[in-house]
BAKOL-381151 format. One record per residue (C-alpha): x, y, z; residue in three letters. Coordinates in steps of 0.1 Angstrom, whole numbers, plus 5000, padded with zeros to 4 digits. Each point is the difference from the previous one (the first is absolute). Layout:
BEGIN
XYZala
...
REM end
This chain:
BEGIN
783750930805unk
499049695023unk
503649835000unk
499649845035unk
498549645000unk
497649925031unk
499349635004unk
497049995025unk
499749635015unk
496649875005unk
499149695015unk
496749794994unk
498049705015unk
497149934990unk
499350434995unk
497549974966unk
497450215017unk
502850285007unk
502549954975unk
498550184971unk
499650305019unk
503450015011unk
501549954964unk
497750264986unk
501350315029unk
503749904985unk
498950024963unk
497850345012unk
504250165016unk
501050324986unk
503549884999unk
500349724974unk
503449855003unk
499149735024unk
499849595000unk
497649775018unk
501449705014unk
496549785010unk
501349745020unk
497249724999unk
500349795031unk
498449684983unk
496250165001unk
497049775002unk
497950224986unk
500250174967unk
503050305009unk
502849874975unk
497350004975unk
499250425003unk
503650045006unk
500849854969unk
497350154980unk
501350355013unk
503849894991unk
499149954967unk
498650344996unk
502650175015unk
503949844999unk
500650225030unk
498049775019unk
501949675007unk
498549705014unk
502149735022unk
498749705014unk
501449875037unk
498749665012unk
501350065036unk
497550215019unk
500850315022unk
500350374988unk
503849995011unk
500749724970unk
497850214976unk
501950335010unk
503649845001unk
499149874962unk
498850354992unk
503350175013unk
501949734981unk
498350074970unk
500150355000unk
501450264975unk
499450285015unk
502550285020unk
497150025026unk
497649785018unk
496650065006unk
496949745018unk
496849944994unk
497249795016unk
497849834974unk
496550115024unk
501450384999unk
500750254975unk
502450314990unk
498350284998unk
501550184964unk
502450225008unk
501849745022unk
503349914984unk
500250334982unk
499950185041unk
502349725011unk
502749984976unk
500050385002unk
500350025034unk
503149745005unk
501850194973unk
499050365011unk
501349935038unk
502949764988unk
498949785026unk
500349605002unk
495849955015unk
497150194992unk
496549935015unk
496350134991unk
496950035018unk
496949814992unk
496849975001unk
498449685018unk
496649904987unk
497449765018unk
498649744980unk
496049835015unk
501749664996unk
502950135022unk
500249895033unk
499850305023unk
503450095015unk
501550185031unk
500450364994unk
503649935011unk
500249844962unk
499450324982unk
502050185021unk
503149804996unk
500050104960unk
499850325007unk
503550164992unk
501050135032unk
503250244988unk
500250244970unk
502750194980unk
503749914990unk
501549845031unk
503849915007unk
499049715021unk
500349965033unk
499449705024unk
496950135013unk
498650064962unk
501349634986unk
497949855030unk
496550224988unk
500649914963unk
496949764990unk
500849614989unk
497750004973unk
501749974964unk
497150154978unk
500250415010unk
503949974995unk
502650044968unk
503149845003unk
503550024982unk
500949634983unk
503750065005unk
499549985037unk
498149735000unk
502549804981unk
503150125016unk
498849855036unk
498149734986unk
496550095020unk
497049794988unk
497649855015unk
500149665027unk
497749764981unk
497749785023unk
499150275022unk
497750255010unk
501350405007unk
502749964972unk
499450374989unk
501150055035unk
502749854995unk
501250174970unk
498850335009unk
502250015032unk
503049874981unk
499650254978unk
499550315022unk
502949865023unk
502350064967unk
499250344985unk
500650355014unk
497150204986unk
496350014993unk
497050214985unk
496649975007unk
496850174984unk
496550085013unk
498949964970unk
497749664998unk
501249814972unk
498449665006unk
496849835010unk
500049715025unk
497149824996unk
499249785029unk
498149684989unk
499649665020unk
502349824976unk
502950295003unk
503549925016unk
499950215026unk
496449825009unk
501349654998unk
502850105025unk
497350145020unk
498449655001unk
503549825004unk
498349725014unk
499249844975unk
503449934988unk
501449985030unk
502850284999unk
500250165035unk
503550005002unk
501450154966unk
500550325013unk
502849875024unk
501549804969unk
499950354982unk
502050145025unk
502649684998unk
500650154958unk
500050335014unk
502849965029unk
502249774974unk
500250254975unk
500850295024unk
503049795009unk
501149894968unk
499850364989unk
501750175035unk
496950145010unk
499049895032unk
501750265020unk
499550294977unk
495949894995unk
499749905043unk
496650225002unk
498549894970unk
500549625004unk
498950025035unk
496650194991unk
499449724971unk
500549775029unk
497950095024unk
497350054977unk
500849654985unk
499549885031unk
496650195007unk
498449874967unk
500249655018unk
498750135032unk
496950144977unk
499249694984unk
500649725024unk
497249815015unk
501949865030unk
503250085022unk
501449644988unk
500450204965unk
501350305017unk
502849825019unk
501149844967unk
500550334989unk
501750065025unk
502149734995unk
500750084965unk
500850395006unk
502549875032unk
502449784976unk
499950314979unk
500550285020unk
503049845016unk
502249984971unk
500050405004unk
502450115019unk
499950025043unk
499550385000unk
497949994968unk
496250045013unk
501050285028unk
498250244976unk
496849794993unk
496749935014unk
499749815035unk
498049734982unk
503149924982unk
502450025024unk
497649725022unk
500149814973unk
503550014990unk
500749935041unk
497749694996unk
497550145030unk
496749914981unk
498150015034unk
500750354999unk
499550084965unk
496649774998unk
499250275033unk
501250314982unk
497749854966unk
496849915026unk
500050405011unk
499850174967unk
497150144990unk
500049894961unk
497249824983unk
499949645007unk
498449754976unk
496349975011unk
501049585000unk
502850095024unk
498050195026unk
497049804998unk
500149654988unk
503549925009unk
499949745028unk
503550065014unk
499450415004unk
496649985016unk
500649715022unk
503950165011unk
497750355014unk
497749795022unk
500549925033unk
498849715028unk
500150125033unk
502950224995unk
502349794977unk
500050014960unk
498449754986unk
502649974967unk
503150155013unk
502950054972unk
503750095009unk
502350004968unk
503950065002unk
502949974979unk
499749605007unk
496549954990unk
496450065011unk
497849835021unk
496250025009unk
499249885037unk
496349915016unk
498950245026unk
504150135003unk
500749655013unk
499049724973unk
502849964971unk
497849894969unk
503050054972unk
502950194992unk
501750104967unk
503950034998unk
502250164976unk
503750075000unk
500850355003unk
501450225030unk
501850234998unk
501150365016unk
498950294985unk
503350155009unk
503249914982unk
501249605024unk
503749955000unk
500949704986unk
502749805030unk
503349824986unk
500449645005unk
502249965034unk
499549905037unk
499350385005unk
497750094980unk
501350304987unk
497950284981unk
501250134968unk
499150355003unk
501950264972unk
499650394997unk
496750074980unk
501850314983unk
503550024982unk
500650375006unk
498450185035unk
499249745014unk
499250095040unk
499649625016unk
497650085026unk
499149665027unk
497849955028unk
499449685015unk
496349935011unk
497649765015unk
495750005003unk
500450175029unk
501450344985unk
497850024967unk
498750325006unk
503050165009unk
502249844972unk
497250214977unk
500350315016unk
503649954996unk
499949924967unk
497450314991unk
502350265011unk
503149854981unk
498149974968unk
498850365002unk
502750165011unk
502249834972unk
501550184973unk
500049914961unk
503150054994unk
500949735022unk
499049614996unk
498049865037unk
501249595000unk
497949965035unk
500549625013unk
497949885026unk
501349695021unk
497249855013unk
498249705018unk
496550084992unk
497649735000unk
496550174996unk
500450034967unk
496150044991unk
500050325023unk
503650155005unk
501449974963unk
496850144985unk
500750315023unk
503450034990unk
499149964964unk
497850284999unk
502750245008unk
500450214965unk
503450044989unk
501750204971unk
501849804968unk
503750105022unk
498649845027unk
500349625010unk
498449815025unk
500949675007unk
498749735028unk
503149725006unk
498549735029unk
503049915014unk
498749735026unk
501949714984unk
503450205003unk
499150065034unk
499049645008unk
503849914987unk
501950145030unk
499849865032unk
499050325022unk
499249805030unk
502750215025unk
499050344986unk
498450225026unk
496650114995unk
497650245009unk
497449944973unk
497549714990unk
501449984966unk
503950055008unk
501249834969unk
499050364974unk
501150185026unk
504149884996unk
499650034958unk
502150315003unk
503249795012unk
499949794964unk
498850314980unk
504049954980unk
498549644992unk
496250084993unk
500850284980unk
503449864982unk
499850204967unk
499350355023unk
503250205009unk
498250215016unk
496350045015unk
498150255023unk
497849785027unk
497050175020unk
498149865022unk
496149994995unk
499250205029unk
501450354981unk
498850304974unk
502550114976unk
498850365000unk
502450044971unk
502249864975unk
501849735013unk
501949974964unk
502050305018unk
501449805032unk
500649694978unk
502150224976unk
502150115037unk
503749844991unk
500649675023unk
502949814982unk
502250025031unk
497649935022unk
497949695006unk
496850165013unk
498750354998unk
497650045031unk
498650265030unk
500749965035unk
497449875020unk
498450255022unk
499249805027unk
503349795006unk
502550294988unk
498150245022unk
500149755030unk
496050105005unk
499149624994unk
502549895027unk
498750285022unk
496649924996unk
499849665000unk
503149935024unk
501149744978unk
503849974998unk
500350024965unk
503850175002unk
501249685020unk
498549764978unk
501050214967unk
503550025013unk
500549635013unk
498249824973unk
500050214968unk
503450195008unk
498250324991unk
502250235032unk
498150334986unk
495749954998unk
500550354984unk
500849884970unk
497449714999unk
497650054967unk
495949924996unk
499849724972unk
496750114992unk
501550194970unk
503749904985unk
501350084969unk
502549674999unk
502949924978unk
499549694991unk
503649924980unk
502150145031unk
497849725020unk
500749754973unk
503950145000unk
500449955035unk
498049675004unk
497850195024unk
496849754998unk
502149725021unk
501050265026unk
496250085003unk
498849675004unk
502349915026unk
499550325018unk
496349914999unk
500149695020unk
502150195026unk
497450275006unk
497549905021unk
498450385015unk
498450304991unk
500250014964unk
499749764971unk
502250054967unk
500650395009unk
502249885025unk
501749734972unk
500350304978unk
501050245023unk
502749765018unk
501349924966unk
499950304981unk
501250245028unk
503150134985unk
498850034963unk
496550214999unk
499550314985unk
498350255025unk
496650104980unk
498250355010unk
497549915023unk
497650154972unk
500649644980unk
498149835036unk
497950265024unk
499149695023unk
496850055019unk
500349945039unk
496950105019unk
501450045035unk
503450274984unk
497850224975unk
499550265026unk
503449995011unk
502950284986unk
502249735000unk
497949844970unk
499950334981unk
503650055004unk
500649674987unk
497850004969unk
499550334990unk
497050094983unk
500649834964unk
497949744995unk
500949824972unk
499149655011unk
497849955028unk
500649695018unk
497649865023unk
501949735023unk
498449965032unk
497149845005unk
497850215016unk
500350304972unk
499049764972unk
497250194980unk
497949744999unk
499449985041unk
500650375009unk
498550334985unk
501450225023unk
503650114992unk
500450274974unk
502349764977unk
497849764992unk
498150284976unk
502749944970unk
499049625003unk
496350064997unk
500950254969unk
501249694982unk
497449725014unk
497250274989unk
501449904961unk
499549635000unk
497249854984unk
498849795030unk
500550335029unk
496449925004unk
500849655014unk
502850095023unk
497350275019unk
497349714998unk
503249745016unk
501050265027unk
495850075009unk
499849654999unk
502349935026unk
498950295024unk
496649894997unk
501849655011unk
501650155029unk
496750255009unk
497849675001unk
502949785022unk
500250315024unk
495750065004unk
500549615010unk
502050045030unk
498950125034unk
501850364994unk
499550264974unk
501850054974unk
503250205005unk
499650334972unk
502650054978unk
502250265003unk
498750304984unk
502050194969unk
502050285003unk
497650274988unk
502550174974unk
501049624983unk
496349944997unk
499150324980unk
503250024980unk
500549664989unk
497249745009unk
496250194998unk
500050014964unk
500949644996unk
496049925002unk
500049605004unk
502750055030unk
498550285016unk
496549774999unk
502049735014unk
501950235027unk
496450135007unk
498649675006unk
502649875022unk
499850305026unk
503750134986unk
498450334992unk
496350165007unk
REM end
């Protein structure tokens, strides 16, 4: 007995060449309980009049009449309308073929599922405009079978309404119709729809026939044009991300959101005629993409990310290299695109630049003739908002409740690549039991370049990765009588005020951006320092005395006279310091630095603050937590004896072991492991062939040859470096190796 009422929803504008045929496939259905709700969207022609004839035939069949245009008004009248358990759509230009609602209704009951989706048949009319193959294939269903969905299979599932049956209860309980006034509003419901249920079914079996005609939907929105409606699938999106969050969905559905995005986003790209349209996209997806949260794009596309980061010059780039199908208009006829390729005598004769400020087109790279400005800007990773004071502090609070292992490193522009490489082998050595809050202090300016870099750094849902610029807390305190030994002295004292910067921490592990964490750090953080201030590891070359020795310095007198250290045994390497920051708070320790740092004036910058301070209250680490690479001790027993041979952190402090000037020592290998899993690796070989070919040029300039490079230890070459193809090209080419 057919006890289960389909209402099937079926629009119609100006459809009375089509709509007769339609109507007749539904009264043609082997399964008979069904209603027709004909929504007429104020025809010119003479559709209500067939529709009516037809109703009056056949009660089942039930006209409506909406004045405003748009399917989504038609459909939304439809759902309201309808008496049905389940909802079904039709086209008024297409057809069911008859055992449609008899295989659909089956199905949906059979599987107990809330979705099922059919196949179809698409059918080429002469009057049809001829489409991309890309068109067809996009109908296609793409998975088959009863499916407990997955992120992966929500993302695949088709945005078309008319191959689907759908349970009314659903629809009702979240409210999910359709946004009137736009274009891709089955989009919109479609996603809202997959993002709530849990399973799915779909058939081989081709139920339907899509029938493409030059007066179709999906042809209009082919010629959007003409109606001017470029932009409304970014304003699909907006419905899309609002009821995600009403509903508590935006975490659980992260992958499938972020594909709807990015494909949003590319539907503009396809259609528009000039880069001013595709900057106002840009625009538009910026103001949305940052009411996510900081850490929420780390598992979508680049494209986004730029975007989200406000770096259109990069993401206009990124758009200019694909190889996808621009409109014949765009690569021919459009003024802007064929003049920006040529050149005059070397310069561009259009030149555009666009940033998170505006865009600007210049006259032979020199010549402004206008500029556009909009108001967005802003990072890509989470910003720190500062409290209202003289200082300008930042309020920074644990990203986790429970596990939370506060992780800092301070950086500058200088260190980019190694703060990644840092970064890399923390993230994959993590564990998921534990929660990863990683705060990066920082005074990066090059935001176009060195943020994009960090944000492309992959991290898991425990993980978060946060960039706080703390230039206007640094610009607070006068640091005018603090010794210095670097151009940018000011980043390199954040340690002393870490109590301050990081108020709402009691406790934080800080490395420096020069080390690999060959394993979990989560396991020295966890190390028991509540009667300490600092845990820490000597540093080799003061506690040994090998940095006196060599460099005949007189670092005991000093340490002794100035820092009241008597013992330079017990003198630790800040480089990596698991630091209480209560005791400090306890003990007022901050005001003791500060004066201690306009007293030192030698040697050392705040390691000798720390170190003077905190002398009688550090917990010795094993030197496993900092193996601190010195190139003129590795050799030495002295430096075995010291270390041993765990290596749980590798710490390369001196200058002339950094991996990115030497190849040669053995240790450097673990920091390439990690470098070789960025995204950009690529770029750092090209920076360091780059600068060789800088220095090969300079030297074939001067009136001697070029001093060679000393050549590899054989064994470090074929164990660790051959292998690594782009180095050993670039070692080839600078005469390290033959």
């Amino acid at each position: 007995m057919e006890t289960n009422l389909i209402s099937i929803i079926i629009p119609a504008y100006n459809a009375d060449k089509y709509i007769a045929r339609c109507l007749d496939a539904l009264l043609a259905q082997t399964y008979g309980n069904w209603e027709a709700m004909v929504v007429d969207n104020n025809s010119a022609d003479n559709t209500a009049g067939i529709i009516k004839n037809y109703a009056q035939k056949d009660p089942r069949i039930k006209y409506f009449l909406q004045p405003i245009k748009g399917p989504a008004a038609a459909r939304n009248m439809g759902l309201d309308n309808a008496q049905g358990e389940f909802i079904m759509f039709c086209d008024s230009d297409d057809f069911y073929e008859p055992d449609m609602c008899k295989e659909m209704l089956a199905a949906i009951q059979r599987w107990n599922v809330e979705l099922v989706m059919c196949d179809c048949n698409q059918i080429m009319t002469d009057e049809a405009n001829q489409r991309r193959a890309a068109s067809f294939a996009y109908h296609y269903s793409k998975i088959f079978g009863l499916k407990k969905l997955k992120d992966k299979e929500r993302e695949v599932i088709n945005v078309v309404l008319w191959n689907k049956i759908f349970k009314k209860e659903i629809l009702d309980k979240y409210k999910i119709r359709f946004p009137v006034g736009y274009e891709f509003d089955d989009r919109t419901f479609i996603i809202e729809y997959v993002s709530i249920i849990e399973h799915f079914y779909s058939s081989n079996k081709k139920l339907y026939n899509y029938i493409y005609t030059s007066n179709s939907i999906m042809d209009r929105l082919s010629s959007r044009r003409t109606n001017n409606r470029i932009y409304d699938s970014y304003y699909s999106m907006e419905f899309v991300c609002e009821f995600m969050r009403e509903h508590g969905l935006l975490e659980k559905r992260r992958q499938l959101l972020l594909a709807h995005l990015h494909r949003a986003v590319g539907i503009i790209i396809g259609n528009a005629y000039s880069d001013n349209e595709i900057i106002k996209s840009f625009t538009l997806f910026h103001k949305l993409l940052n009411t996510l949260k900081g850490d929420y794009l780390k598992s979508g596309t680049e494209l986004l990310r730029l975007i989200m980061c406000g770096d259109f010059n990069s993401a206009m780039a990124m758009i200019k290299t694909w190889n996808a199908q621009p409109k014949p208009l765009r690569r021919i006829f459009c003024f802007s695109e064929f003049a920006s390729g040529c050149k005059v005598l070397g310069f561009p004769f259009l030149d555009y630049y666009y940033n998170e400020k505006g865009m600007k087109a210049n006259l032979f790279g020199l010549i402004r003739l206008w500029r556009k400005n909009f108001n967005v800007g802003t990072l890509c990773i989470e910003q720190i908002k500062m409290q209202k004071s003289d200082i300008k502090i930042p309020n920074i609070s644990p990203a986790f409740e429970n596990n939370n292992i506060a992780i800092v490193l301070c950086a500058d522009d200088r260190v980019i690549n190694y703060l990644c490489v840092a970064l890399q082998s923390i993230i994959v050595n993590s564990s998921a039991k534990n929660n990863y809050d990683i705060v990066i202090l920082s005074s990066i300016r090059d935001t176009s370049y060195n943020i994009r870099r960090i944000s492309t750094i992959t991290t898991p849902n425990n993980v978060s990765l946060r960039l706080v610029n703390i230039d206007e807390f640094l610009n607070g305190i006068d640091m005018s009588s603090y010794f210095s030994r670097s151009e940018l002295p000011k980043l390199a004292y954040t340690r002393i005020f870490f109590s301050t910067i990081l108020s709402k921490y009691a406790k934080i592990l800080y490395l420096d951006t020069d080390v690999v964490t060959d394993s979990d750090v989560a396991e020295l953080y966890n190390i028991d320092i509540r009667n300490h201030a600092v845990g820490a590891v000597r540093d080799f070359g003061v506690s040994t005395g090998i940095v006196e020795n060599y460099a005949t310095n007189q670092f005991s007198e000093y340490a002794a006279s100035v820092l009241n250290i008597s013992d330079t045994y017990n003198y630790f390497n800040s480089g990596v310091l698991l630091m209480n920051l209560d005791f400090i708070r306890q003990y007022d320790l901050e005001k003791k630095f500060v004066e201690m740092a306009s007293i030192n004036n030698r040697f050392y910058m705040d390691q000798n603050v720390l170190n003077s301070i905190l002398r009688d209250n550090v917990l010795w680490l094993h030197p496993k937590w900092n193996f601190q690479q010195y190139s003129y001790a590795y050799d030495g027993e002295i430096y075995e004896d010291f270390f041993g041979t765990e290596k749980n952190i590798v710490h390369f402090c001196a200058p002339d072991v950094k991996p990115l000037k030497r190849f040669g020592k053995v240790e450097n290998a673990v920091w390439w492991k990690y470098a070789r899993q960025l995204p950009f690796y690529e770029n750092i070989i090209s920076e360091i062939q780059t600068r060789s070919g800088d220095v090969s040029s300079s030297n074939q300039n001067s009136s001697t040859s070029a001093p060679r490079l000393p050549s590899l230890n054989k064994f470090i070459y074929r164990k660790y470096i051959r292998n690594i193809t782009p180095l050993n090209a670039v070692l080839k080419w600078i005469k390290i190796v033959k």
